[in-house]
Backbone as CSV, one residue per row, in Angstrom:
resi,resn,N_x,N_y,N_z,CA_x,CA_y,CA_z,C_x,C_y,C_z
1,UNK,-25.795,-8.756,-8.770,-25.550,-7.814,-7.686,-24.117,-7.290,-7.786
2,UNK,-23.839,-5.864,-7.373,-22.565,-5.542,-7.718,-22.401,-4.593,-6.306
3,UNK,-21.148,-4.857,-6.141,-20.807,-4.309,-4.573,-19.621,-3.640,-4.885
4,UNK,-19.137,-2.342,-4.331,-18.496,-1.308,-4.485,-17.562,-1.062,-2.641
5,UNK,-16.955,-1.003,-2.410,-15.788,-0.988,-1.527,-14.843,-0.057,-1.428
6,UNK,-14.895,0.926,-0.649,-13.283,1.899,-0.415,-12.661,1.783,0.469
7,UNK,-11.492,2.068,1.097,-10.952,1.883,1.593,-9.713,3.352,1.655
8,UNK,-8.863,3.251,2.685,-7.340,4.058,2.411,-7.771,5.750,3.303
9,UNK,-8.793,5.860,3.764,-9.225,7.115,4.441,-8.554,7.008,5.491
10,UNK,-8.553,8.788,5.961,-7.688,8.826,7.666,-7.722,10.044,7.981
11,UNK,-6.341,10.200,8.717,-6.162,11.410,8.944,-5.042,12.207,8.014
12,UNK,-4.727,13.268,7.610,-4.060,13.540,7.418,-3.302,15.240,7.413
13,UNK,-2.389,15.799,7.577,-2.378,17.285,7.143,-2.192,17.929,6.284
14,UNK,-2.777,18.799,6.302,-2.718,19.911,4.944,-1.280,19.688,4.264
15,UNK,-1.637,19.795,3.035,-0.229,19.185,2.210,0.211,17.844,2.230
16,UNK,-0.434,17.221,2.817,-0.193,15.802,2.661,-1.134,14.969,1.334
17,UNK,-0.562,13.805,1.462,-1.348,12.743,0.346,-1.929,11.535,1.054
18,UNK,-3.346,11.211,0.360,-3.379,9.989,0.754,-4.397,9.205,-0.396
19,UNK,-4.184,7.981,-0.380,-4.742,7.112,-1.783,-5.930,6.314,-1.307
20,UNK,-6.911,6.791,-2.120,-8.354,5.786,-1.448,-8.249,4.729,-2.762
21,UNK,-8.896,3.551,-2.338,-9.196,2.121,-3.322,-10.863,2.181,-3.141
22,UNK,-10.917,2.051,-4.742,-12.491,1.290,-4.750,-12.175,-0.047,-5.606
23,UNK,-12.888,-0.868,-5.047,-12.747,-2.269,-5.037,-14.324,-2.788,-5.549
24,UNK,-14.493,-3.117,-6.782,-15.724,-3.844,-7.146,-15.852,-5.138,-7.223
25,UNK,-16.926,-5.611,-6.767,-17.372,-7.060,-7.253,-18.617,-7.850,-7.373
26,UNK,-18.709,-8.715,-8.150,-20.356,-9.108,-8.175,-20.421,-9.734,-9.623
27,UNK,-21.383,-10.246,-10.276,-21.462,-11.037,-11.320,-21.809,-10.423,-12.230
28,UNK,-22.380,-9.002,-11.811,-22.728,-8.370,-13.381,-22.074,-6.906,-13.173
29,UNK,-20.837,-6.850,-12.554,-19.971,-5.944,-12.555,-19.719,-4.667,-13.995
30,UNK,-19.800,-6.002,-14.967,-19.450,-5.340,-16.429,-20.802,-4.992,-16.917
31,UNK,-21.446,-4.595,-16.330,-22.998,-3.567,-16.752,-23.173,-2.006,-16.143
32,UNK,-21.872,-1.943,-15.530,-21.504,-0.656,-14.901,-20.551,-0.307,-14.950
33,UNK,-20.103,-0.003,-16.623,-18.573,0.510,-16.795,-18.064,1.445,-16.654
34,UNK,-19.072,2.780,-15.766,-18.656,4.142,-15.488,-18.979,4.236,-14.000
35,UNK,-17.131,4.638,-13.545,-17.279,5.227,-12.217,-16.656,6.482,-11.397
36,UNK,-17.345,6.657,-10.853,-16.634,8.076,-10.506,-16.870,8.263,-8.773
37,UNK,-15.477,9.390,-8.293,-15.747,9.411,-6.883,-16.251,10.789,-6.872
38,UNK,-16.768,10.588,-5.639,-17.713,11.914,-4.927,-17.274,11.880,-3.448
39,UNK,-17.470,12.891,-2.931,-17.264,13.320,-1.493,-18.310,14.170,-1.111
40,UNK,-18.674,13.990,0.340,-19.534,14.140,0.900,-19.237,15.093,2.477
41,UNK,-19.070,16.369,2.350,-18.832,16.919,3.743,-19.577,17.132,4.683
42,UNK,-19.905,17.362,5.908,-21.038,17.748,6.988,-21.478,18.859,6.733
43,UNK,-23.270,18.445,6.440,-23.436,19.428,6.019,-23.980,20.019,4.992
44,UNK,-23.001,19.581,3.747,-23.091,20.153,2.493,-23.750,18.603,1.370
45,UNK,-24.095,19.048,0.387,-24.141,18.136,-0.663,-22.738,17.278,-1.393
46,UNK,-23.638,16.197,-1.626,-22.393,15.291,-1.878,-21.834,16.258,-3.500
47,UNK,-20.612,16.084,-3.397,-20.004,16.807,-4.565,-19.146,15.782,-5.481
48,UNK,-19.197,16.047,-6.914,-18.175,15.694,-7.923,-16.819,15.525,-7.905
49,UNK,-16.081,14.506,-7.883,-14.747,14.640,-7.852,-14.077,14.049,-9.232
50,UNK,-14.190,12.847,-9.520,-13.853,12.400,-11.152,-14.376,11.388,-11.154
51,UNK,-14.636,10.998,-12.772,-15.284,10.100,-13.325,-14.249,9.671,-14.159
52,UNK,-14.314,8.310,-14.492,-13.761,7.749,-15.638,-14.571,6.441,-16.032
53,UNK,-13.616,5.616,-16.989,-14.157,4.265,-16.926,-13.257,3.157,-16.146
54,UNK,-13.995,1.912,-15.861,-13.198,0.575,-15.219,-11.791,0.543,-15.821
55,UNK,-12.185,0.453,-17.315,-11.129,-0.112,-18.145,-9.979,0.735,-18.911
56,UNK,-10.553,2.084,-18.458,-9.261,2.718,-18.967,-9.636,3.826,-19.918
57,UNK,-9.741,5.067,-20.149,-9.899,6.044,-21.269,-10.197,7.152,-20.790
58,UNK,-11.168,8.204,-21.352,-10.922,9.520,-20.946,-11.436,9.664,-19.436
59,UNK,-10.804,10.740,-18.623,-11.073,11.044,-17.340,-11.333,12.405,-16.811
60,UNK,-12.566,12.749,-16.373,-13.141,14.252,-16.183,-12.933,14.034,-14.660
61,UNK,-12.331,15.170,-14.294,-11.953,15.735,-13.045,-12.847,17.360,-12.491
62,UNK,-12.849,17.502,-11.427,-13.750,18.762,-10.956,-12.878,19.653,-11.206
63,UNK,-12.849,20.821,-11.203,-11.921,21.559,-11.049,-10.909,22.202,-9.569
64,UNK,-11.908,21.651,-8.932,-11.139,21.113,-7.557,-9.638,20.099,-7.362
65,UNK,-9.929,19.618,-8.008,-9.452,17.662,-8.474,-7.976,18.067,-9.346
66,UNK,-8.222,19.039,-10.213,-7.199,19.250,-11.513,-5.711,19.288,-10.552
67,UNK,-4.731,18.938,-11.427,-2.998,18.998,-11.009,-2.571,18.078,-10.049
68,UNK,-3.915,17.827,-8.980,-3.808,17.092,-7.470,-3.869,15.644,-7.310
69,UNK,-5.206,15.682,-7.908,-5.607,14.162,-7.881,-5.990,13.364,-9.284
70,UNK,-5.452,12.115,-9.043,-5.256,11.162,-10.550,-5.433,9.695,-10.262
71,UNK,-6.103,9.020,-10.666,-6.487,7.755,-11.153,-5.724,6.755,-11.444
72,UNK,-5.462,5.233,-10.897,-5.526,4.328,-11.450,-6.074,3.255,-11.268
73,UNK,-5.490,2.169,-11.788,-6.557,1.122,-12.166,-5.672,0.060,-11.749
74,UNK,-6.089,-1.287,-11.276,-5.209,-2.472,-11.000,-5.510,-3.603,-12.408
75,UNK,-4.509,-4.422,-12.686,-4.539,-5.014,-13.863,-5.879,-5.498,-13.999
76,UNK,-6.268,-5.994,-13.044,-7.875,-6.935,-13.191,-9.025,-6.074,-14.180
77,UNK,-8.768,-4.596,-13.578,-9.799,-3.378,-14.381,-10.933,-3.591,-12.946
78,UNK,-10.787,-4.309,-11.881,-11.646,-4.436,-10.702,-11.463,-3.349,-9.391
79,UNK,-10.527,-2.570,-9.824,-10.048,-1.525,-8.309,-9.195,0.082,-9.042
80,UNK,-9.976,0.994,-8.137,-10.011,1.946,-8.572,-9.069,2.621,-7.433
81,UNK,-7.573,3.571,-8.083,-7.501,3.998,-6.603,-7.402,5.423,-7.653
82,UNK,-7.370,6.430,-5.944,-7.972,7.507,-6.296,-6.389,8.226,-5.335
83,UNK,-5.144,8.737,-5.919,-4.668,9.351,-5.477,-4.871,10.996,-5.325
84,UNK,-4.717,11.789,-3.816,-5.149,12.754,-3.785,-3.927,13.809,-3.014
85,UNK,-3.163,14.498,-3.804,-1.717,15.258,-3.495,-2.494,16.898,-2.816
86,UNK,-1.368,17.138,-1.733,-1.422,18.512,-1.397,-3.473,18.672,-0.978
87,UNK,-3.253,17.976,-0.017,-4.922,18.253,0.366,-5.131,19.439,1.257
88,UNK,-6.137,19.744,1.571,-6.400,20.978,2.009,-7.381,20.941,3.532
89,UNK,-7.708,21.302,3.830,-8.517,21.294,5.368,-9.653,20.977,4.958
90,UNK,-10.162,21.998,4.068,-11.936,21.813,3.452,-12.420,20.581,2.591
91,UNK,-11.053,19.929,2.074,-11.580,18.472,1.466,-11.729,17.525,2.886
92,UNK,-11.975,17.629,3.721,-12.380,17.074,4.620,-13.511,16.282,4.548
93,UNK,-14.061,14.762,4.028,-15.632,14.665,3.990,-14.911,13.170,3.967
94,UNK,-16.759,12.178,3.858,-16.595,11.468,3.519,-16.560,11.315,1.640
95,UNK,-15.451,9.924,1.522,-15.166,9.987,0.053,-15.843,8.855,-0.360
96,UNK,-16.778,9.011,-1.471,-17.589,7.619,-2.343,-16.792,7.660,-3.711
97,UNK,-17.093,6.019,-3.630,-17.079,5.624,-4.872,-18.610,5.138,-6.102
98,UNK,-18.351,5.040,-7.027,-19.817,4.840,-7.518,-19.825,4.146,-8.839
99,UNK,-20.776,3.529,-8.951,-20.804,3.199,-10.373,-22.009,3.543,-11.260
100,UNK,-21.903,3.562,-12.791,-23.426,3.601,-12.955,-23.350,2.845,-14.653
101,UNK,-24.280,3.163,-15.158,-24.814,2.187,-16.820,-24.513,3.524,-17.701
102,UNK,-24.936,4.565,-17.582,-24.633,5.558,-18.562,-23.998,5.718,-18.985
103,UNK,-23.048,6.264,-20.177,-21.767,6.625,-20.809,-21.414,7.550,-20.182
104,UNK,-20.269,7.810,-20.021,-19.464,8.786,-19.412,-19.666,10.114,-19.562
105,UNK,-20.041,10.888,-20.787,-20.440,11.977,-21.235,-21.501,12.257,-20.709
106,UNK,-22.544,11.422,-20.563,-23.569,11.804,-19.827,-23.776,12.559,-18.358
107,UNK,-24.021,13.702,-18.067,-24.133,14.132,-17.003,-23.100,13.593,-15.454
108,UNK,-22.294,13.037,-16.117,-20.815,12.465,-15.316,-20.831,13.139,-13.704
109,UNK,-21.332,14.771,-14.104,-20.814,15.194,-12.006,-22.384,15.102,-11.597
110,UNK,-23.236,14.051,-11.610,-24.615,14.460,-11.231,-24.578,12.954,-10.548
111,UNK,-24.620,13.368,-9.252,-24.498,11.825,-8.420,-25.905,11.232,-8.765
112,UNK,-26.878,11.821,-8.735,-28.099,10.889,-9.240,-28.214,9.938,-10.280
113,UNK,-27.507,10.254,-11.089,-27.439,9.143,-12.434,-26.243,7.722,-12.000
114,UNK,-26.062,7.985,-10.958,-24.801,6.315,-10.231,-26.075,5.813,-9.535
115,UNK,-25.966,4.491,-10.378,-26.789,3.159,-10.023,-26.137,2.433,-8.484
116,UNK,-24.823,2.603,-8.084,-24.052,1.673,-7.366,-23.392,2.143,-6.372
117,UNK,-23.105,2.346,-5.037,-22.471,3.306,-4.586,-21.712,2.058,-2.961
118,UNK,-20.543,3.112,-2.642,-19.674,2.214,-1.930,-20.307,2.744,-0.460
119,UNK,-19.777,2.456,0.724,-20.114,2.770,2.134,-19.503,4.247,2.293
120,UNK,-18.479,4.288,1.389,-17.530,5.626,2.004,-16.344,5.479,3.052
121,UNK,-14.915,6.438,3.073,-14.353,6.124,3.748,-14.200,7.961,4.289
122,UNK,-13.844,8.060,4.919,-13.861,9.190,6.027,-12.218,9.516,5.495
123,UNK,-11.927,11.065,4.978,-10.787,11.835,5.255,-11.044,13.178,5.788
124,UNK,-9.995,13.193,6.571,-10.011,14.119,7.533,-8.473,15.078,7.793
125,UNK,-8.644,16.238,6.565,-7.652,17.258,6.479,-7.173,18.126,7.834
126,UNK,-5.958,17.880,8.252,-6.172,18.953,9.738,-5.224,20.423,9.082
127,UNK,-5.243,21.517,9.626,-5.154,22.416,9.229,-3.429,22.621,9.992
């Protein structure tokens, strides 16, 4: 069983930053070495934000995502944080984390192919 965790959501204003954590754990953790976050607004379909791997290597971003927001990793390779600069009103949603078995290349912005997914944490851009 593998359990997925975020955390670091709030409030914040336009032009501001704030850093979400995804936090994995479970015994067969390392059967889901690709993860990526998605956000979810009222309303709309959950959308693509970036994918990478646990352990470190290439990283596809939306084009939303590009210059702003960037990735890292805590030594363990168990926690994902997701820094997000100069936010905007309309990134307003809830933010997931996810995991899945596929290689990274594979269809990466297609939330259907994530086996694993976190509760979500709520950001909320004010204008």
């Amino acid at each position: 069983q593998v359990g997925l965790g975020e955390s670091g959501g709030g409030l914040v204003q336009a032009g501001g930053s704030l850093r979400l954590s995804c936090a994995a754990s479970g015994r067969t953790f390392s059967l889901y070495p690709i993860m990526g976050w998605f956000r979810q607004a009222p309303g709309k379909e959950r959308e693509f934000v970036i994918a990478s791997t646990w352990s470190g290597g290439n990283t596809y971003y939306a084009d939303s995502a590009k210059g702003r927001f960037t990735i890292s990793r805590d030594n363990a390779k168990t926690a994902m944080y997701l820094q997000m600069n100069s936010l905007k009103p309309e990134e307003t949603a809830v933010y997931y984390c996810a995991a899945r078995r596929l290689p990274l290349y594979n269809n990466y912005q297609s939330s259907d192919t994530y086996d694993v997914w976190g509760q979500g944490t709520q950001v909320t851009v004010s204008a």
